[in-house]
C-alpha positions, 0 to 999 in steps of 0.5 A: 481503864477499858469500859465496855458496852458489854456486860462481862460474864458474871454480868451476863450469866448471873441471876443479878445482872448488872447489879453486880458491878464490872469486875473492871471496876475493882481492879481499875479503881481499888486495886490500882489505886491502892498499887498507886499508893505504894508506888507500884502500879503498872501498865494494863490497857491499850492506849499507850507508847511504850519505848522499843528499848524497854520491850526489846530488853524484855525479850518482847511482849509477854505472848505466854499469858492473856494478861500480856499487857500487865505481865508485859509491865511487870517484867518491864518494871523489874528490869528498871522500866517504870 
């Protein structure tokens, strides 16, 4: 998962603060951990090795979304990559 220094928007522009935990943290933790459990988590970062045979077969890296790194997985998963 990604950390950063930072504080994300809600973070920085709610009266809360940094007593509202990342929203990373949710997605990172229970949300891949509950798509782990039914064997259907996917790719999302940027530290990975992905083979050239499944991006090519995609048509390339998903450009049409700012989650390009999970869309990308996703339409990899669903040629068999995965």
């Amino acid at each position: 998962p990604h950390h950063f220094y930072a504080p994300d928007p809600f973070q920085r522009n709610l009266e809360s603060g940094m007593h509202v935990p990342p929203e990373g943290n949710m997605f990172y933790g229970l949300v891949q951990d509950g798509n782990d459990f039914w064997d259907a988590t996917f790719f999302c970062g940027s530290c990975a090795v992905i083979r050239r045979e499944a991006v090519t077969g995609i048509g390339g890296f998903a450009t049409e979304t700012v989650t390009e790194d999970a869309h990308t997985a996703l339409k990899m998963q669903r040629k068999g990559w995965g």
